[in-house]
N, C-alpha and C positions, 0 to 999 in steps of 0.2 A: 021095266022095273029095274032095268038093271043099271039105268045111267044115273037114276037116283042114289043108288049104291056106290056107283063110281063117283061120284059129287061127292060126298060123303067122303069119301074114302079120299081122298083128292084136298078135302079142307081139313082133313086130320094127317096131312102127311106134312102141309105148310104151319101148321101152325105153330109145333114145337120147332121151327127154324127162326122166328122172332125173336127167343128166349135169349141163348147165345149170344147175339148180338149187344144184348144191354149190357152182361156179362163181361166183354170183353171192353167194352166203351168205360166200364167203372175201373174195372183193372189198369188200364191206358193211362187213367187220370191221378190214381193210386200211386203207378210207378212215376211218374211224372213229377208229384208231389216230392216223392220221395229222391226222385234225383235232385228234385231242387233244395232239397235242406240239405241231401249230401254234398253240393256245389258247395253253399251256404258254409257248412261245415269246415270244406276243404280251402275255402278263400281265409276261414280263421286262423286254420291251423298253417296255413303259409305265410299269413300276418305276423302271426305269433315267431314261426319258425326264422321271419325277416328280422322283428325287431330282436330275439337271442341274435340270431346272427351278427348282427348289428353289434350290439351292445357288448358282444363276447368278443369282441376286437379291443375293448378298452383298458387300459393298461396304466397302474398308478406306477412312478417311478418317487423313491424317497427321496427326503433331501439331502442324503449322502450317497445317493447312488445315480448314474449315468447309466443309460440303455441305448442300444441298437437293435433295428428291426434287420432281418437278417429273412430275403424273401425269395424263396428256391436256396436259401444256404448261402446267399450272398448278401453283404451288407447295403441297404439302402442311402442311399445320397454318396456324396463325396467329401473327406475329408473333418473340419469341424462338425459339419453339416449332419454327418452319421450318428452323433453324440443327442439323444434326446436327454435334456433338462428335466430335471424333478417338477412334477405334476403330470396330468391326465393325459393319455395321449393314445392313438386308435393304430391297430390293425390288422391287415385278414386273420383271420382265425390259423391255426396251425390246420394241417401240414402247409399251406401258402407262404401265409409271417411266423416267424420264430423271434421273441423279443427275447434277448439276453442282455440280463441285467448286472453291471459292474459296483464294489462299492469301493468308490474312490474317495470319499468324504472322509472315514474311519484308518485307523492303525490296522493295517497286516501283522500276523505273529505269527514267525515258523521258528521253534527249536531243534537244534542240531540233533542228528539220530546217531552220531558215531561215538567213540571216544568215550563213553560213559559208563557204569557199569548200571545191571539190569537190576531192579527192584519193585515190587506190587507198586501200583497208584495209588494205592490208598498209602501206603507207605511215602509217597513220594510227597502228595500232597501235604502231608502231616511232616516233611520236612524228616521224618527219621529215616536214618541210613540202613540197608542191612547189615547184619553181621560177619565182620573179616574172617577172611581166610583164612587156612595156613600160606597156598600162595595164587597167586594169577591163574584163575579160572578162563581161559581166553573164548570157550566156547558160549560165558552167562555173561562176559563184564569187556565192555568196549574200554580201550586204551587207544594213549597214541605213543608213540616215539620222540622224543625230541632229539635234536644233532647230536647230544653227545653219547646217545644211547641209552637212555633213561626212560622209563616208563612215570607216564601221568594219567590221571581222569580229566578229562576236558569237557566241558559243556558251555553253550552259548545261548541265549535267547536274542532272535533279533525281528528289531518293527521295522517296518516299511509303510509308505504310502506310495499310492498307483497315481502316477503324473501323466502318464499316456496310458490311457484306458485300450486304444485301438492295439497298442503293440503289446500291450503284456496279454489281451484278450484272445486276439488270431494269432500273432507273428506265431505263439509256442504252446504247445500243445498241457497244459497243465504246468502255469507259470509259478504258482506254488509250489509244482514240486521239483521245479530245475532251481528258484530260489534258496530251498531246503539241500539241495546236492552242492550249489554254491557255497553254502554258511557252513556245510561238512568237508570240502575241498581246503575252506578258505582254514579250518582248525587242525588240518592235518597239515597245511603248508606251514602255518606259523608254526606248530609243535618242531617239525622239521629243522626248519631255523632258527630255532632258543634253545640255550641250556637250560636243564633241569634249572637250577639259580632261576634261571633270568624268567622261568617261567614263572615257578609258585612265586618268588619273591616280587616282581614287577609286574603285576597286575595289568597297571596300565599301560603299559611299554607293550607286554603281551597283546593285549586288546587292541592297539593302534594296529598292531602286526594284521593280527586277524581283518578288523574294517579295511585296512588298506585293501588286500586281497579281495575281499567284495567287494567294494569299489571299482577296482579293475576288470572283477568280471561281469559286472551289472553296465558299465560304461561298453565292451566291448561284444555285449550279446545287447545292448540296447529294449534292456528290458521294461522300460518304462515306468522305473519304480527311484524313490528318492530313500534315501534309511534314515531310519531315526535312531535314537539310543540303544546302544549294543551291553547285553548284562553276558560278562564273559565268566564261569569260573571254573579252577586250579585247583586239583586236589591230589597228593601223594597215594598213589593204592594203599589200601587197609594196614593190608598186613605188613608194611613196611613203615606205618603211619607216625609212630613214637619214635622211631629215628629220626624222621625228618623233623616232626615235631623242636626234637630236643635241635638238629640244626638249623631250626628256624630261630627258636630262642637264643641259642650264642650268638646267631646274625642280627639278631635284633642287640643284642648287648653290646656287641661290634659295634653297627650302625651309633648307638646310643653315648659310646666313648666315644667314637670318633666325632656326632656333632657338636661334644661337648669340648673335646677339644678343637676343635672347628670356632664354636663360640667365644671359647678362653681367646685363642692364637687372633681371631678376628677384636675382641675388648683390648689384647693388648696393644695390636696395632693401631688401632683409631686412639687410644691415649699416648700412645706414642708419638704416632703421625701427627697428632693437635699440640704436645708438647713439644716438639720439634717446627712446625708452624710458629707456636707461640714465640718460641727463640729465635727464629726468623724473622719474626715481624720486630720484635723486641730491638735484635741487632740493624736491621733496615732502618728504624727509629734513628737509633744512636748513631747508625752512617751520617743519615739525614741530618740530624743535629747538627754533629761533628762538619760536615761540609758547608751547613751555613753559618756555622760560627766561624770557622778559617775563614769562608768565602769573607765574611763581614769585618774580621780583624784584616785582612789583606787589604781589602776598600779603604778601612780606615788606614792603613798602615801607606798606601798610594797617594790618602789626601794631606799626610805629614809633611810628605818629602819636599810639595814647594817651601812650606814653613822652616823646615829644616836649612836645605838648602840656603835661605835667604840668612837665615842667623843660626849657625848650630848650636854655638854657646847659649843661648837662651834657649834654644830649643832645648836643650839637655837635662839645661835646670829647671826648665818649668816641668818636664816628663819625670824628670827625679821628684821633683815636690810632691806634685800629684800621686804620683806611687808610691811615697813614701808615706802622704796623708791619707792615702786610701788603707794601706798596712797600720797603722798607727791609728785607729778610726777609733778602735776597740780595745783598746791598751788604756788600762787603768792608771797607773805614772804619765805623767806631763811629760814626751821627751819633742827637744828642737832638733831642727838638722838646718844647718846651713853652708851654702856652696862657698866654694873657695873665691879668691878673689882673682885679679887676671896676675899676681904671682902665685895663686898658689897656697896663702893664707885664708883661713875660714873667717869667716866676719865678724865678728863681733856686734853681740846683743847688749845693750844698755837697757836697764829698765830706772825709771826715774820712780822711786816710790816714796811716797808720803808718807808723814808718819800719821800714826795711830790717830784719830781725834778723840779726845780727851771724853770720858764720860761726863756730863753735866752733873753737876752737883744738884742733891736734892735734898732741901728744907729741912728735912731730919739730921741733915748731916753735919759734922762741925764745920 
């Protein structure tokens, strides 16, 4: 009886061991599923993460601006070659590519920071001045010096364009603002060099001072930049202002009689100069004349002499007659002239005249 109990005992010890197994085979197929949508998953999100990638390299440059791909901190290509052109253009995403963009197409503007005195922006913009001093505040109000020891306000505005992208970009470290210590350099050298005069009063003379100076040192740091129009301007500190004022006005009154007698002295000379022309040309005239009427009485006076020669006595009286009839053309009285004879007596004129002819008798008459 007892192996039926072990039988028994023996099929209830297998049985719940089948269970398990299904158990595990549905679990297996569960995870399996589920690695495979995570796969699924992960190949999108790499897809995805390729085409950002991708696409985040892309880079629009303007039509006034030049870039360079600069990859580890160094510039890409050689030479022109380094210069990407306006439109679309690709590469690695930073920290790899570093696209730095230039704009060379546009005007630069740095204004001077020295030399000026300090006032709000809103003031500044709106063109009003603060209110004067009693005197030179040096700690609120930039000045310069000029040679003769004169104190001015001096301000500059100057444009630039960038002709070499590569050197104004790496060669210097914040080219803007060695160009801004330039146009501050270049207003204290000129102040230096001009009297108070030559300052306020010549503007331009002034200004050429200053360009010059930046020119030399843009050529000699090879900055890569071309200048455009320079607005320079000159102004007497405040509280000094109505002085110069009043000797700007006598200088201008000065200036003002002097061109005028400038003008006078130059009207009288050109009428002078043309009247005296004219008297030249006039007497030139009369030379001229005068030399070929001699010349032409001499010709004729050369083609006498054979005539002469061959008979002077006739020669004499025929040159008497003639100039005597030539004299006598215009003489109202009838007068004669006649030459002597070969003693010495004048000749004698007969005239044989008729007498009167009678008037004809007319039929009424006795």
């Amino acid at each position: 009886m007892s192996e039926p109990h072990d039988h028994s005992h023996h099929d209830h010890d297998h049985a719940p061991a089948e269970q398990p197994a299904a158990a595990v085979d549905t679990g297996s197929q569960a995870l399996d599923e589920a690695l495979r949508s995570s796969f699924v998953i992960v190949k999108v999100v790499l897809v995805v993460l390729v085409v950002v990638f991708i696409f985040s390299g892309v880079r629009a440059v303007g039509p006034q601006e030049r870039a360079i791909v600069l990859r580890f901190g160094k510039p890409v290509g050689n030479g022109e070659e380094q210069l990407l052109k306006p439109g679309f253009h690709w590469a690695f995403p930073y920290p790899i590519d570093e696209i730095v963009k230039i704009r060379v197409g546009e005007i630069q503007t740095v204004t001077s920071s020295v030399g000026w005195f300090s006032q709000p922006e809103a003031q500044e913009i709106a063109g009003v001045e603060p209110p004067s001093l009693p005197s030179l505040n040096p700690s609120a109000e930039g000045y310069a010096l000029t040679g003769d020891a004169n104190i001015v306000h001096v301000r500059a505005t100057m444009r630039y364009r960038i002709t070499d992208p590569l050197a104004y970009e790496f060669d210097f470290n914040g080219a803007s603002n060695l160009v801004q210590n330039i146009l501050n350099n270049a207003l204290v050298h000129a102040a230096s060099h001009s009297t108070v005069d030559f300052a306020l009063l010549n503007n331009a003379g002034f200004k050429e001072k200053i360009i010059a100076r930046v020119n030399e040192q843009i050529s000699g740091r090879k900055l890569g930049i071309t200048l455009e129009p320079v607005d320079v301007r000159v102004v007497p500190p405040k509280f000094v202002k109505e002085s110069f004022d009043q000797v700007l006005a006598a200088e201008q009154d000065r200036s003002r009689a002097i061109n005028q007698s400038q003008a006078n002295a130059s009207s009288t000379n050109s009428a002078a100069q043309a009247q005296a022309n004219q008297m030249i040309l006039e007497g030139e005239s009369d030379k001229t004349r005068a030399v070929q009427k001699i010349s032409t009485e001499a010709t004729r006076f050369t083609s006498y002499l054979p005539q002469y020669q061959a008979n002077p006595k006739f020669f004499r009286d025929r040159k008497l007659t003639e100039t005597l009839t030539s004299v006598l053309t215009n003489e109202p009285d009838k007068k004669f002239a006649f030459p002597s004879d070969l003693n010495g007596k004048p000749y004698e004129l007969r005239l044989q005249l008729n007498r009167e002819p009678k008037n004809p008798k007319s039929e009424s008459q006795p």
